[in-house]
N, CA, C and O atoms as CSV, one atom per row, in Angstrom:
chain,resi,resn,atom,element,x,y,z
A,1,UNK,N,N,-1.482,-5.643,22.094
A,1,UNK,CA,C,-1.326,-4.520,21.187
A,1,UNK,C,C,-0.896,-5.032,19.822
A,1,UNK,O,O,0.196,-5.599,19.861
A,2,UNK,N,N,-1.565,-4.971,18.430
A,2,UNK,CA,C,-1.085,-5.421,17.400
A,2,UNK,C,C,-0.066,-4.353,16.748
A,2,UNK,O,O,-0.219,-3.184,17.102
A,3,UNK,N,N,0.816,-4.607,15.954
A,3,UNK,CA,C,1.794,-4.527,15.026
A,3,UNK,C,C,0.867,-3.540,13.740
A,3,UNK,O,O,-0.215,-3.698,13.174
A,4,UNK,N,N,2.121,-2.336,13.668
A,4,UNK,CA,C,1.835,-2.004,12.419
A,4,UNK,C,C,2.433,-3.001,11.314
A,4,UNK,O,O,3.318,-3.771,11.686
A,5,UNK,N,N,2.024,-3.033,10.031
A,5,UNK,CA,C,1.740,-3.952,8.799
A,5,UNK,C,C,2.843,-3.041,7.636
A,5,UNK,O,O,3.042,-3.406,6.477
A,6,UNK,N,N,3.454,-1.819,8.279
A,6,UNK,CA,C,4.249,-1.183,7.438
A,6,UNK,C,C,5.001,0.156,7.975
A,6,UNK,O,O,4.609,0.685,9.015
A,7,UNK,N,N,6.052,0.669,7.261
A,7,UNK,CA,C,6.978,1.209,8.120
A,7,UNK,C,C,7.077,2.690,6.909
A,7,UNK,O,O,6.752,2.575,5.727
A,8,UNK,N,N,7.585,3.994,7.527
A,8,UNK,CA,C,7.872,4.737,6.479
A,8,UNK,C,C,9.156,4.491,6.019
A,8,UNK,O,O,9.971,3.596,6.241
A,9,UNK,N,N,9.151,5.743,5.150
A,9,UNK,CA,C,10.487,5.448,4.199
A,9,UNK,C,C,12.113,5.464,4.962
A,9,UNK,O,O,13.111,4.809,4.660
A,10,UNK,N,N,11.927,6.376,5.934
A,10,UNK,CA,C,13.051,6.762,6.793
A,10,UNK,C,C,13.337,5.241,7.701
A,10,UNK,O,O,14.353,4.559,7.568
A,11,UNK,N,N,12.152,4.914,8.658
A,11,UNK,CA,C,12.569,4.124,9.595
A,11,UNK,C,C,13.021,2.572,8.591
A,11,UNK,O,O,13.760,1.874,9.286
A,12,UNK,N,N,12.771,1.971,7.292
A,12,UNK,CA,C,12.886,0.986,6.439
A,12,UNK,C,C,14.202,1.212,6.685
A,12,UNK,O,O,14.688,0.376,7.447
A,13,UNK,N,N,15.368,2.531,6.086
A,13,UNK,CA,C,16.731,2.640,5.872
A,13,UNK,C,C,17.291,2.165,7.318
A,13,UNK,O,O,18.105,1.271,7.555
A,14,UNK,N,N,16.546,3.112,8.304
A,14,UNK,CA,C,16.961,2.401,9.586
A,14,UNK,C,C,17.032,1.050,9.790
A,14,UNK,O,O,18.096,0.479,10.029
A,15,UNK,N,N,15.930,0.477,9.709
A,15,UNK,CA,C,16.406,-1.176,9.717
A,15,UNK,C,C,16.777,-1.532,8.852
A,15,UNK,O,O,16.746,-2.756,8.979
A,16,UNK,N,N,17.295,-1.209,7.609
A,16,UNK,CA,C,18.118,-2.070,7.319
A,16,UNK,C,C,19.943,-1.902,7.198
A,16,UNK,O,O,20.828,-2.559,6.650
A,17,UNK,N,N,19.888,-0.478,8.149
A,17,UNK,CA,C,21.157,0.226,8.466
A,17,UNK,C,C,21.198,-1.099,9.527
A,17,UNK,O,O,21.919,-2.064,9.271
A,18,UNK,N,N,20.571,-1.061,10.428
A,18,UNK,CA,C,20.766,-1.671,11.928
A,18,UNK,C,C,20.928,-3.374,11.372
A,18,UNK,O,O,21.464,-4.155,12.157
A,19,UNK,N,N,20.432,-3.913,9.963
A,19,UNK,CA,C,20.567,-5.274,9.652
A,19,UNK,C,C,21.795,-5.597,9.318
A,19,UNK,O,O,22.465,-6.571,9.660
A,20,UNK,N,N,22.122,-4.443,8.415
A,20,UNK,CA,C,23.671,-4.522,8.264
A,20,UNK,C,C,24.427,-4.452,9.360
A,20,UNK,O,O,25.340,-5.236,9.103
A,21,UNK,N,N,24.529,-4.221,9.912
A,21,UNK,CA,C,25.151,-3.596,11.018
A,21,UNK,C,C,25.414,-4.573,12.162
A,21,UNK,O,O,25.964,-4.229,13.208
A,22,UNK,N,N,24.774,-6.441,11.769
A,22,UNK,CA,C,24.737,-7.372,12.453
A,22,UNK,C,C,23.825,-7.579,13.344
A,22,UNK,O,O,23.843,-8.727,13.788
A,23,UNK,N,N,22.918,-6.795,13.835
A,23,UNK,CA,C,21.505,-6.568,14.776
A,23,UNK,C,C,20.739,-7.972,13.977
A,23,UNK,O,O,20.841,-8.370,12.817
A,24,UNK,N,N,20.068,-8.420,14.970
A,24,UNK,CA,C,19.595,-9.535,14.532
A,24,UNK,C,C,18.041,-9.260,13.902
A,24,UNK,O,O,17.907,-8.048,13.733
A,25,UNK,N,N,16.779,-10.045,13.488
A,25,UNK,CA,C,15.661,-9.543,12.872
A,25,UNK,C,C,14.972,-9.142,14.516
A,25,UNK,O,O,14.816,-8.125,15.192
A,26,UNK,N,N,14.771,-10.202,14.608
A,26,UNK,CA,C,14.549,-10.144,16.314
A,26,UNK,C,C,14.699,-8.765,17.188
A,26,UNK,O,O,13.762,-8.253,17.800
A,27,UNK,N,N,15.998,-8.265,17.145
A,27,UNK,CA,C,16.647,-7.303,17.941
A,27,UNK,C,C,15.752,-5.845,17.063
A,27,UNK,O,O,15.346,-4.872,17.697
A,28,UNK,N,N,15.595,-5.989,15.587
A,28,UNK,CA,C,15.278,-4.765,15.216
A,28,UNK,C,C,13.875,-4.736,15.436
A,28,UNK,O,O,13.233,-3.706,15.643
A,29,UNK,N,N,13.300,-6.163,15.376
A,29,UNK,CA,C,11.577,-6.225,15.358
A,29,UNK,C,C,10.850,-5.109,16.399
A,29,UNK,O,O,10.122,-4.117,16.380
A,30,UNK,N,N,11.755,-6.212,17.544
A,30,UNK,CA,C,11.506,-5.479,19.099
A,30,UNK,C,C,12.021,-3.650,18.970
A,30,UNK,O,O,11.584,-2.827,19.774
A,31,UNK,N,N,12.748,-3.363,18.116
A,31,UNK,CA,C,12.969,-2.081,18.522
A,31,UNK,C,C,12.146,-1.382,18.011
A,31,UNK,O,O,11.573,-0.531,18.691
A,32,UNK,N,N,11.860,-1.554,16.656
A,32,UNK,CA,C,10.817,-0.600,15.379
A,32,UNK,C,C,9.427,-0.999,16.079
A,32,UNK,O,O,8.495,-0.198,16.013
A,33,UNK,N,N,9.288,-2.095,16.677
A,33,UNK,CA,C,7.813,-2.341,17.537
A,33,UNK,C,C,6.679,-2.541,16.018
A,33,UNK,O,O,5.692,-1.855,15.751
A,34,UNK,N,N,7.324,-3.849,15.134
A,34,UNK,CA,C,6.671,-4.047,14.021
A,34,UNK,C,C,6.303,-5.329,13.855
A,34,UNK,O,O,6.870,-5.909,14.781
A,35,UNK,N,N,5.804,-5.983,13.344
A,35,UNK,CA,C,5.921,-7.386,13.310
A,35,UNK,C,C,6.842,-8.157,12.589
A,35,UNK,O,O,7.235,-7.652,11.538
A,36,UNK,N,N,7.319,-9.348,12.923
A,36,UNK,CA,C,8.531,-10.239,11.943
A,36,UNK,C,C,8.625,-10.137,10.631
A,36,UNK,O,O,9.598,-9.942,9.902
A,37,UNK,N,N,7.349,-10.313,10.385
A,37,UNK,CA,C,7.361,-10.809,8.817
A,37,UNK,C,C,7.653,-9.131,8.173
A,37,UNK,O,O,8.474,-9.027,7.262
A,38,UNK,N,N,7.075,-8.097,8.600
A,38,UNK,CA,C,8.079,-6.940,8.441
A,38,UNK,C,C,9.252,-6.827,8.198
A,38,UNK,O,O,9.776,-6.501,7.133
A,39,UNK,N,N,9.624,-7.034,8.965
A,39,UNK,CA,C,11.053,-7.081,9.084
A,39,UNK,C,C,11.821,-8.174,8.073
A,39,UNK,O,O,12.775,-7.820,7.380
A,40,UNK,N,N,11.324,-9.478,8.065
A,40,UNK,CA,C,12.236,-10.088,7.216
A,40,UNK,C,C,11.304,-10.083,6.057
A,40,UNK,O,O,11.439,-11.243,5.668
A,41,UNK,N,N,10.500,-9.562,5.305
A,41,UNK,CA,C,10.061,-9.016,3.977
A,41,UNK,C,C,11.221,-7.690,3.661
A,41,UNK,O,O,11.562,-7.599,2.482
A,42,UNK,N,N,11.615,-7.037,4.293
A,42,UNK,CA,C,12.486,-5.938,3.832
A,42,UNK,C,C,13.556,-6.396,3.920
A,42,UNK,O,O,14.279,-5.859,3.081
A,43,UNK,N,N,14.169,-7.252,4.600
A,43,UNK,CA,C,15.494,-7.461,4.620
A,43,UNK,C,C,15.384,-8.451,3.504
A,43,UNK,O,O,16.514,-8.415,3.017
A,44,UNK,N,N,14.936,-9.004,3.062
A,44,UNK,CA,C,14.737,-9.936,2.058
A,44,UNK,C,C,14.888,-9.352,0.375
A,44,UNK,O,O,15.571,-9.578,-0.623
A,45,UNK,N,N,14.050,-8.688,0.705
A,45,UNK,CA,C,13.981,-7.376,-0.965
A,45,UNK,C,C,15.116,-6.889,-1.002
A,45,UNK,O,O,15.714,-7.106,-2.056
A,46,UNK,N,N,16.213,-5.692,0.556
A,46,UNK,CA,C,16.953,-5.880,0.410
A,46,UNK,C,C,18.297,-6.489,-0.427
A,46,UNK,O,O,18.927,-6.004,-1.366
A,47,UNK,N,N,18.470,-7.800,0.338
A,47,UNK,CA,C,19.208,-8.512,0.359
A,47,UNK,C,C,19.225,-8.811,-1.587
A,47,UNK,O,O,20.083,-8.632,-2.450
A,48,UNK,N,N,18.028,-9.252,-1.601
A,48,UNK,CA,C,17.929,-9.499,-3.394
A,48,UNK,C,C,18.294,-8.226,-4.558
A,48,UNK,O,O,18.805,-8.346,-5.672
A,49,UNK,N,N,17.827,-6.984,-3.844
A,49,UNK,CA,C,17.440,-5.950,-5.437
A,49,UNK,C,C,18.776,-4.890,-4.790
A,49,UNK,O,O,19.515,-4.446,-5.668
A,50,UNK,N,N,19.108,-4.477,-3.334
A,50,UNK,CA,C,20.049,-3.563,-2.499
A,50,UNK,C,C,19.181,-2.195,-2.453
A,50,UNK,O,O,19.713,-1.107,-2.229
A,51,UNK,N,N,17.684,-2.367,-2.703
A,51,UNK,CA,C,17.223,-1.472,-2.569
A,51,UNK,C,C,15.348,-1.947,-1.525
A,51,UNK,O,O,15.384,-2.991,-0.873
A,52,UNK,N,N,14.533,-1.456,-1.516
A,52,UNK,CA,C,13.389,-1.362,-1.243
A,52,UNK,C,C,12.416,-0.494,-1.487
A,52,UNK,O,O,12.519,0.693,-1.176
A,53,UNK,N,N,11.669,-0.857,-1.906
A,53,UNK,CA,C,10.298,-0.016,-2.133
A,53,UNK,C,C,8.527,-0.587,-1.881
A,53,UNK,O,O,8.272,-1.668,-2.411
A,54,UNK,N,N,7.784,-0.139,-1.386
A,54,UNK,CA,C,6.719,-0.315,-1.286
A,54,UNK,C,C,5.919,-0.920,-2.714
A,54,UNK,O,O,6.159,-0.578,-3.872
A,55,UNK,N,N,5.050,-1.775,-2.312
A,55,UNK,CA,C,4.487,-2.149,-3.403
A,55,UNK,C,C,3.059,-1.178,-3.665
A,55,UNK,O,O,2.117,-0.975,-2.900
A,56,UNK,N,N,3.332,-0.622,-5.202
A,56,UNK,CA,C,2.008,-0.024,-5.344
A,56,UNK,C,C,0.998,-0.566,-5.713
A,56,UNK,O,O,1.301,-1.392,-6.574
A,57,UNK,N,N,-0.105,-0.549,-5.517
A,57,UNK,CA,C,-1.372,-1.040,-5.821
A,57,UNK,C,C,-1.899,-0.181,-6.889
A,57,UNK,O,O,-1.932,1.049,-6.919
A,58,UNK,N,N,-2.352,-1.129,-7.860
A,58,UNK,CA,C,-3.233,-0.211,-9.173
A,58,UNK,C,C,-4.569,-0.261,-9.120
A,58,UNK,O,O,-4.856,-1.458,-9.107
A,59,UNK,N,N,-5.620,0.439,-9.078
A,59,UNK,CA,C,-6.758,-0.102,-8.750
A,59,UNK,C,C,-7.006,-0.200,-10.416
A,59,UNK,O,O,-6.181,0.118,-11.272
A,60,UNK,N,N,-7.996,-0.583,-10.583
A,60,UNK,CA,C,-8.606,-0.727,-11.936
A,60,UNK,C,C,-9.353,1.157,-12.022
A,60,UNK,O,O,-10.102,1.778,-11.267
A,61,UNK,N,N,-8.731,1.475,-13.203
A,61,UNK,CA,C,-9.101,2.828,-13.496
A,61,UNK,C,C,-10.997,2.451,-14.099
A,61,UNK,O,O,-11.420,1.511,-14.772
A,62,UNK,N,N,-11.804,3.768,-13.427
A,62,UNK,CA,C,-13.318,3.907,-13.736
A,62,UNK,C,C,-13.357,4.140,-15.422
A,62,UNK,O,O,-12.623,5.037,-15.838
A,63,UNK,N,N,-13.879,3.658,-16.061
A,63,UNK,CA,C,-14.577,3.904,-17.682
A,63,UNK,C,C,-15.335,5.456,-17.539
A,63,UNK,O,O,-15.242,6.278,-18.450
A,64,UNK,N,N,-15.927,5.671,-16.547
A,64,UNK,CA,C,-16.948,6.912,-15.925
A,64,UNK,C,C,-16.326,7.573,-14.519
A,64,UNK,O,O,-15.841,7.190,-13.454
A,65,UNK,N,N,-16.667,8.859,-15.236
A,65,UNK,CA,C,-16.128,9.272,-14.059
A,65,UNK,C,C,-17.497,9.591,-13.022
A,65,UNK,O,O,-18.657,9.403,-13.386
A,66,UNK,N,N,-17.138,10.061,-11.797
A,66,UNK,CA,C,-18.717,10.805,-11.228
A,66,UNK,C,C,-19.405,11.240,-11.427
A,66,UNK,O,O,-20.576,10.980,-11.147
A,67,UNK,N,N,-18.706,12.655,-12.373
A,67,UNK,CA,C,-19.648,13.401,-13.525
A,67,UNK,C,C,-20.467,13.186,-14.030
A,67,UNK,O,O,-21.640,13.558,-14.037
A,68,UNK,N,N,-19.443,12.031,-14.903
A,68,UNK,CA,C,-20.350,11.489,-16.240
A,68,UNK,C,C,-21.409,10.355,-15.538
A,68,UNK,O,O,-22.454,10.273,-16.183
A,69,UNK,N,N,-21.341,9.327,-14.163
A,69,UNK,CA,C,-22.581,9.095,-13.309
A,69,UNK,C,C,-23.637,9.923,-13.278
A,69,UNK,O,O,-24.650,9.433,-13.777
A,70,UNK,N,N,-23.739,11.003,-12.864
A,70,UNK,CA,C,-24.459,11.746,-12.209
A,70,UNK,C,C,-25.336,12.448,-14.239
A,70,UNK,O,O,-26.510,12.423,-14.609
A,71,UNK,N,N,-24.496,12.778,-14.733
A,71,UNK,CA,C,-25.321,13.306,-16.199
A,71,UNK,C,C,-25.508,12.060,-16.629
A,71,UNK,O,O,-25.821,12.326,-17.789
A,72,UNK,N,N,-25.553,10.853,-16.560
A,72,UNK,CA,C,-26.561,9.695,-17.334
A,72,UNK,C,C,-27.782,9.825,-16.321
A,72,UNK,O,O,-28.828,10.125,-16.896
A,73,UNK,N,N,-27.879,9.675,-15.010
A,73,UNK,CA,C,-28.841,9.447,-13.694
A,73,UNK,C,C,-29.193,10.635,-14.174
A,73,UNK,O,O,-30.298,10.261,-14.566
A,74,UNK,N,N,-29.160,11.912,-14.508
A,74,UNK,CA,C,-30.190,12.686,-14.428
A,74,UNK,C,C,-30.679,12.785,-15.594
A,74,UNK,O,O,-31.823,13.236,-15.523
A,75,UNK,N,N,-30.211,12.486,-17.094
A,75,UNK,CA,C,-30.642,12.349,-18.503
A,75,UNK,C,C,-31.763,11.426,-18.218
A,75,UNK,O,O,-32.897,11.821,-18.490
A,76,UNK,N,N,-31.573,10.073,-17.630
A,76,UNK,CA,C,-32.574,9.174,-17.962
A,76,UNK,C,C,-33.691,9.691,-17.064
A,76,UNK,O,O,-34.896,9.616,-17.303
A,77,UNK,N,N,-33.031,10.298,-15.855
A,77,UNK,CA,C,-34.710,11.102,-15.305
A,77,UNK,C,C,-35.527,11.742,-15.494
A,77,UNK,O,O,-36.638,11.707,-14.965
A,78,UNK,N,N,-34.852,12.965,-16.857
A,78,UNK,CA,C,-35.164,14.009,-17.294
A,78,UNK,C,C,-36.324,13.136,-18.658
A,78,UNK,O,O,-37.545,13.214,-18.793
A,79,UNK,N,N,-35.460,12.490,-19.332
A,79,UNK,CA,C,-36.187,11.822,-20.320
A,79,UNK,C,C,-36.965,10.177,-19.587
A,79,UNK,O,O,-36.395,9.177,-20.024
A,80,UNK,N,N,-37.622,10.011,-19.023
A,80,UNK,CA,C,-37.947,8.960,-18.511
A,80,UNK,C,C,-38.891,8.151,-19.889
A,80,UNK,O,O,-38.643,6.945,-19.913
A,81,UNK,N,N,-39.719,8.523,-20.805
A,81,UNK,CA,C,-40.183,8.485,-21.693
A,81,UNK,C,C,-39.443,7.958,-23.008
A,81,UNK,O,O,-40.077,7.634,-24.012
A,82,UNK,N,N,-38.036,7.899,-22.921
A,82,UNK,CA,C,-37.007,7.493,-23.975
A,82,UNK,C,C,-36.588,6.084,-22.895
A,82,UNK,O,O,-36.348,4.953,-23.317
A,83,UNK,N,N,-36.583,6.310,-22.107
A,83,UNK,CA,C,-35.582,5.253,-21.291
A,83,UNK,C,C,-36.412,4.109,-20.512
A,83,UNK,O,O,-35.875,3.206,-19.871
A,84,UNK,N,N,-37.883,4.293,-20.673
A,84,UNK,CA,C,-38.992,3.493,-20.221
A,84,UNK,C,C,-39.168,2.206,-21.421
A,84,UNK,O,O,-39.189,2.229,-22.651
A,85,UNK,N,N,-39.279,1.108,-20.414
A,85,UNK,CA,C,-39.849,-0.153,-21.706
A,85,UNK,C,C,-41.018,-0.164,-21.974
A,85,UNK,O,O,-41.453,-0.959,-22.806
């Protein structure tokens, strides 16, 4: 059975209530049913900032939106005669 790769916001405070608390990484791994490196990635951030947060991902924002896809694809269809070599 593989390991979830991330935890919500509630069960994070939990482990790191239960880290403080002298529970070993081990002892909480097995309990949250997460993988290690879980576990000691948060206790780690922890330990450094006294806080945690998820890392957000930025995607690269579109220049075009769908819209504006869809009204070029049908301009150049409409005009095929402007847009032909």
């Amino acid at each position: 059975m593989g390991y979830p790769d991330h935890l919500g916001v509630e069960l994070r405070w939990r482990a790191v209530r239960e880290l403080v608390d002298d529970q070993s990484q081990a002892e909480v791994t097995r309990w949250l049913r997460v993988s290690r490196i879980v576990v000691s990635r948060l206790w780690n951030q922890f330990q450094t900032t006294d806080t945690f947060t998820r890392k957000v991902f930025q995607t690269r924002s579109r220049a075009m939106t769908t819209a504006d896809d869809r009204y070029v694809a049908l301009n150049a269809q409409r005009h095929r005669e402007l847009t032909a070599e």
